[in-house]
N, C-alpha and C positions, 0 to 999 in steps of 0.2 A: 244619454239624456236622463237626466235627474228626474225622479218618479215624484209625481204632486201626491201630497199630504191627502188620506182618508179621513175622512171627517166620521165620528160615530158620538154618540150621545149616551149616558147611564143615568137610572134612576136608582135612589134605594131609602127606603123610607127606616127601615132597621125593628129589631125588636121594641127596643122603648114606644114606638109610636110617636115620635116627640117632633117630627116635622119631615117635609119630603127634601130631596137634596136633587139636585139635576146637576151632572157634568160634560162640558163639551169636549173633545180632544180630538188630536191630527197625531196620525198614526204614521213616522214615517221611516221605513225599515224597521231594526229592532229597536227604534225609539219612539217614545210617546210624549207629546207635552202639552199642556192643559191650557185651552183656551176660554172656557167661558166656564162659569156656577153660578147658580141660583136657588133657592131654597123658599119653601112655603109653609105655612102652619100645616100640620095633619088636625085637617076638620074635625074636630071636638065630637060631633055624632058619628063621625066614621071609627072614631078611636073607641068609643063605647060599643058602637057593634061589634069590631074587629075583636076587642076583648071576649066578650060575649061570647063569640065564637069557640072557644076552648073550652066553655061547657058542656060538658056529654049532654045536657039534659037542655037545653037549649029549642026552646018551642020553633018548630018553623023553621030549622037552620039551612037547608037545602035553599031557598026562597032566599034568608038572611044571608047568605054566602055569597050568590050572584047578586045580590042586590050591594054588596060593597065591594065585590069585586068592581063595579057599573060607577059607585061614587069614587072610586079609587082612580078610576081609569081617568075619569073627569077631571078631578083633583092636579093628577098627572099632567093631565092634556092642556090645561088651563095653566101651569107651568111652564109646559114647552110654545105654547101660542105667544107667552108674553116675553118670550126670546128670541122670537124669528125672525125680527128685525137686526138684533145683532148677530143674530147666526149666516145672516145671510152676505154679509163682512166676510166673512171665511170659506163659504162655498158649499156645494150641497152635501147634507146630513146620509149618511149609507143607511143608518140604523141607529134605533135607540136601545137599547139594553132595559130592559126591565124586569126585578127582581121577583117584585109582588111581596105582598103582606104573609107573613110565615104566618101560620093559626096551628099547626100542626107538623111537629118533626118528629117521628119516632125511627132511628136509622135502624136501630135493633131490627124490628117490623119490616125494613125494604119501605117505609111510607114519611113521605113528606106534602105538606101541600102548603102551598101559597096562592090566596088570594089576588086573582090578578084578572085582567079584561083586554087581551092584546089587541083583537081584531076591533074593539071598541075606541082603543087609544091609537090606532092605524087608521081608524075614520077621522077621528074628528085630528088628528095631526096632521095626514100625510105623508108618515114614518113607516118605514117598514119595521117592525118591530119583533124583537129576539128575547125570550121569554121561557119558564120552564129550565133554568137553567141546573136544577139539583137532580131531576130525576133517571138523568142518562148515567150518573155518577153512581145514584143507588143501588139501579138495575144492575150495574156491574159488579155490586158488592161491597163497593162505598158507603161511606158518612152521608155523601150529597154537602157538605161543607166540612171547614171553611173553604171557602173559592179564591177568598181576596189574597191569599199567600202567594199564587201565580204572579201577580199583577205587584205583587211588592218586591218579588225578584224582579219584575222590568223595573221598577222604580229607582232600584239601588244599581243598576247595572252602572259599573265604572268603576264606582267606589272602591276606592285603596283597603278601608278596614275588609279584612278576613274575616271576623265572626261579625254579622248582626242579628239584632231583636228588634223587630217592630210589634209592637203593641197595641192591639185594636179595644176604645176602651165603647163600645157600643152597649146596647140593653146587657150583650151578654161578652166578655172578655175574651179576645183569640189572641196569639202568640204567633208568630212567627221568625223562626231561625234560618237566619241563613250563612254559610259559610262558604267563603270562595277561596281557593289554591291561590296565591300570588300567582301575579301574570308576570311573564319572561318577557315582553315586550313593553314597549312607551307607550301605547296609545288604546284610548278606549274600543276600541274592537279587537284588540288582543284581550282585554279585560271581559268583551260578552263572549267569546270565546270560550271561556273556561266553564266548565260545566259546574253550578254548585249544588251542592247539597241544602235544601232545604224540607224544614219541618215543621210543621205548622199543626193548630189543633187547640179547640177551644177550653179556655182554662174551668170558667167559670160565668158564676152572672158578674155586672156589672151596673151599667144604671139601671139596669129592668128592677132592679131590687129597691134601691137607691129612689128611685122616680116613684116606686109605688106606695115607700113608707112617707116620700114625702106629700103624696096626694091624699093620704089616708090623714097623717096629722096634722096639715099647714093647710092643706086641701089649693095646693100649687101642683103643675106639671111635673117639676124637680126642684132640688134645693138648689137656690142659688146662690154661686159658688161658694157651696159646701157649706153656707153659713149654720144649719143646724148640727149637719155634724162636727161643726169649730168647738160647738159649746163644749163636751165633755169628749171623755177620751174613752177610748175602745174597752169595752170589757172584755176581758179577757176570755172567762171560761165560757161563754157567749162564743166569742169566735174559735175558740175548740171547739166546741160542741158544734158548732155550723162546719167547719173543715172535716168533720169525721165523718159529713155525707161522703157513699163509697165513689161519687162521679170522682171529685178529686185525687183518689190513690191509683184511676184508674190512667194506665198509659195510650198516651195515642196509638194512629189515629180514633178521635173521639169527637163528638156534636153534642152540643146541650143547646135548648134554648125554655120560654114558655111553658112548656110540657110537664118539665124538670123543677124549675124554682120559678116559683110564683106566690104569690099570697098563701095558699095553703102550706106551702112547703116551710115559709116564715113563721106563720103562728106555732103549727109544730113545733119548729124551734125553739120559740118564746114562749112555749107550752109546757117543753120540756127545759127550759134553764129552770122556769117558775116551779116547778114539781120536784125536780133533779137536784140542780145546782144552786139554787139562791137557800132551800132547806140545812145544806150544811156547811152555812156561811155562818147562823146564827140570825138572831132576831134585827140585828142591823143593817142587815144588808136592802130593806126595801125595795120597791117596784124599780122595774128599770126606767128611766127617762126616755120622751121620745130623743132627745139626742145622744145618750147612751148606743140606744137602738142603731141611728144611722150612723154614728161613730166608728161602730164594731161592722155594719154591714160595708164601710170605706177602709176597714182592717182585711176586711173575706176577702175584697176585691184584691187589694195590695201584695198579699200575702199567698194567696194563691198564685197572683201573675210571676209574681219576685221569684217564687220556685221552679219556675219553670223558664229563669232564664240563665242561661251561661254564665257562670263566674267569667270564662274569659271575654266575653262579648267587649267590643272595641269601639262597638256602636250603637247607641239605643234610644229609639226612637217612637214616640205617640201619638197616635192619630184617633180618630172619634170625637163623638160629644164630650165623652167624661176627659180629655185633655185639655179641657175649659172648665173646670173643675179643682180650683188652686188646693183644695183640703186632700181630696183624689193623690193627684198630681205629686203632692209631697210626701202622702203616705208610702206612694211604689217608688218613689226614690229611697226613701229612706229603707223600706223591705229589701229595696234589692240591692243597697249597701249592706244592711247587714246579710244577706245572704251572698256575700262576697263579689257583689259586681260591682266595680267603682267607677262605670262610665257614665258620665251624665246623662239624665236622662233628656231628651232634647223632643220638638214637634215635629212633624215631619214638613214642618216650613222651610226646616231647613233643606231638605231635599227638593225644593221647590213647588211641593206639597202641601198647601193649606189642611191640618188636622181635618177638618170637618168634610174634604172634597174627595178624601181616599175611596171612601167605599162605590158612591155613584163613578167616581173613574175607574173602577174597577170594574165595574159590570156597562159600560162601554168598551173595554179593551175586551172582554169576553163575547161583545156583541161582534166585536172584528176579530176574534179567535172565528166564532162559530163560523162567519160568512164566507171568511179563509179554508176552511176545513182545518183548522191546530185544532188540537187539544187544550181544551179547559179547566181541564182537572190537573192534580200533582198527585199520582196512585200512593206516592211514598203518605202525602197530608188524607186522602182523605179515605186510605185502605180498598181502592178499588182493584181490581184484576189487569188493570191497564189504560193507559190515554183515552178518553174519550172525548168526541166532538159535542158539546153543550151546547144546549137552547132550543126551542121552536121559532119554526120562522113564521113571522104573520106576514106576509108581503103587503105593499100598499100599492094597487092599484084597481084601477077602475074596471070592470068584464068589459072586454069587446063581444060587440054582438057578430054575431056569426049567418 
C-alpha cells in the first residue's frame, strides 16, 4: 500500500528583509515536490525595528525584541490564513517550518538568535509549528548554518551531472557543492542511493549589501534589476580592497551574516579607498559614483561566489532574490568563466524550482526532518560533532481540562 504524501509548510523571510516567502510541499519517500508559494511585503516598520535590533546600544531592546518577534508572527500568520483555502485541496498541514528573523549570529561565540513567536503563530494558525532550528547545530559545535545545502541534495537527487553548485544569492551568498559517484544502475533509486559528498558554506554578502546602498542613494528597497549598477563598471582597487576582509581567505565550514557586513563595515571601506587608494591614483581620479559603488559591490558578490566553485562543476545552478537580478546574474557567469568553469549558469527552474521558493521549501523539508527524528544538519557544511535532530516543537493544540 502506497504511503499518502506529508504535507509540511516553510517560511523564511532571509537577511535582506525584502519580503516573507511561504512554501507548501508533500513529502513522499526520499522525494519532495512543491505544491503551493506565496509571498508578502516585510512590513516596512518591522524591517526598521528588526534592523534596529543589531544595535548594542539600542534603548529598550529586550521589550523591542518580543515586541517584533509578535509583529513577525502576525505577518506570518496572515500569510498562511490567506492560503487555507487552497491548502486545504491537498490535505492536512503536519507543520510549518519557521526560520525567524536572524538579528544576531556570532558562531565563534556558540550564539545565534532569531526573532521569532512560534506558540504565537500556532495560535492564530492552527499549525504546529518547528522553530529554533540553528541552535541544536551550535551546541554541538557547529556554524548553526547554512541548513539549506541538506535540502539541495534532495532536490538534485537523480541527476546525471557528478559535480554540482547551487548558488544561494539571498542578503548574504552560500555555495553549495555536491558531487555524486556515477550510479551502476538505470533508475532513480540507484541514483539516491549513492552517497554524495557535499559542501556548502557561506561565501559572502550578497543583496544585504546591494539593498542597503541602494536604500541609502535611491532611497528604494533594492535596485531594480541592477539598473544602478548597469551604469558604470566595477572599480577595481575598491573590490580588492573589500576581498582582503579575512572572512573570505577563510575555509569552511563558515557563517557570515548582519553581524559581519553591514553599513559600518561599507563606509570603512569607502573610508579607506578614499584615504588609501584614490590618494595615489592622482588628482583625477575623484569621488566614487553611487553607481561605481554598487557596481564594485555586484563585482564582491561575483567574484567571491566564482571562487568557490569547481572548475569541473557540470551543473550550476541559482536560486534567491539576487537571481532576478540581470546585472547580478551576468557578472557570476562571467567570474566563474573566467575562473575556468564553463557550465552555464541556469535557475533552479530548471529543477523544478522556482529561484525565489528554495529557501522557505527548505525549512519545510527540515520541519519533516525534525518530526521524523533525521538529522538537519550536514556535520561535514556546518563543523558540528555529528547529526543532529533540528527545531523546537510548538504543538498546536487546545488543553484538555482534566
Amino acid at each position: 500500500m502506497a504511503l499518502r504524501p506529508r504535507l509540511f509548510a516553510g517560511v523564511m523571510t532571509g537577511t535582506s528583509m525584502d519580503g516573507i516567502d511561504l512554501s507548501l510541499i508533500a513529502v513522499e519517500g526520499v522525494r519532495v515536490h512543491r505544491l503551493d508559494f506565496a509571498q508578502a511585503d516585510f512590513p516596512a516598520p518591522l524591517r526598521t525595528l528588526c534592523a534596529a535590533l543589531h544595535d548594542p546600544a539600542l534603548p529598550d531592546a529586550l521589550r523591542r525584541s518580543a515586541e517584533a518577534g509578535i509583529a513577525l508572527a502576525e505577518a506570518i500568520s496572515a500569510l498562511v490564513r490567506s492560503r487555507e483555502t487552497v491548502w486545504k485541496a491537498f490535505g492536512a498541514v503536519e507543520a510549518i517550518g519557521v526560520h525567524g528573523q536572524t538579528v544576531l549570529h556570532r558562531p565563534a561565540e556558540g550564539i545565534t538568535l532569531q526573532i521569532n513567536a512560534p506558540a504565537w503563530i500556532s495560535e492564530l494558525t492552527g499549525l504546529t509549528v518547528v522553530s529554533d532550528f540553528r541552535t541544536a547545530d551550535l551546541a554541538a559545535g557547529g556554524q548553526g548554518a547554512p541548513l539549506v545545502p541538506l535540502f539541495h541534495e534532495v532536490m538534485t537527487r537523480g541527476l546525471s551531472a557528478e559535480q554540482i553548485a547551487l548558488v544561494n544569492l539571498g542578503g548574504i551568498a552560500n555555495v553549495t557543492r555536491i558531487r555524486r559517484k556515477a550510479p551502476t544502475g538505470n533508475t532513480p533509486e540507484t541514483a539516491d542511493a549513492v552517497l554524495p559528498e557535499v559542501v556548502g558554506f557561506d561565501t559572502g554578502p550578497a543583496n544585504m549589501l546591494l539593498d542597503l546602498w541602494a536604500q541609502r542613494v535611491l532611497g528604494t528597497t533594492f535596485d531594480v534589476d541592477g539598473r544602478l549598477a548597469s551604469q558604470a563598471a566595477p572599480v577595481d582597487d575598491l573590490v580588492a580592497l573589500m576581498r582582503a576582509d579575512p572572512y573570505f581567505a577563510q575555509r569552511g565550514p563558515k557563517s557570515t551574516g548582519r553581524d559581519q557586513f553591514n553599513g559600518q563595515w561599507l563606509d570603512t571601506m569607502l573610508s579607506r579607498y578614499a584615504a588609501e587608494v584614490a590618494p595615489m591614483q592622482g588628482g583625477g581620479a575623484g569621488p566614487l559614483s553611487d553607481a561605481q559603488v554598487q557596481a564594485s559591490l555586484v563585482a564582491l558578490t561575483a567574484l567571491t561566489v566564482a571562487a568557490e566553485i569547481p572548475a569541473n562543476a557540470s551543473a550550476l545552478y541559482l536560486c534567491g532574490g539576487g537571481a532576478k537580478n540581470p546585472v547580478l546574474r551576468e557578472a557570476l557567469q562571467a567570474a566563474c568563466r573566467a575562473a575556468g568553469c564553463t557550465a552555464d549558469l541556469q535557475t533552479t527552474e530548471a529543477l523544478g524550482w522556482p529561484e525565489q521558493e528554495v529557501e522557505a521549501a527548505a525549512f519545510a523539508w527540515l520541519a519533516y526532518c525534525c518530526l521524523s527524528g533525521q538529522a538537519g544538519n550536514l556535520p561535514q557544511v556546518t563543523g558540528a560533532r555529528g547529526p543532529r535532530v533540528l527545531g523546537s516543537v510548538t504543538r498546536s493544540m487546545v488543553a484538555r481540562a482534566v
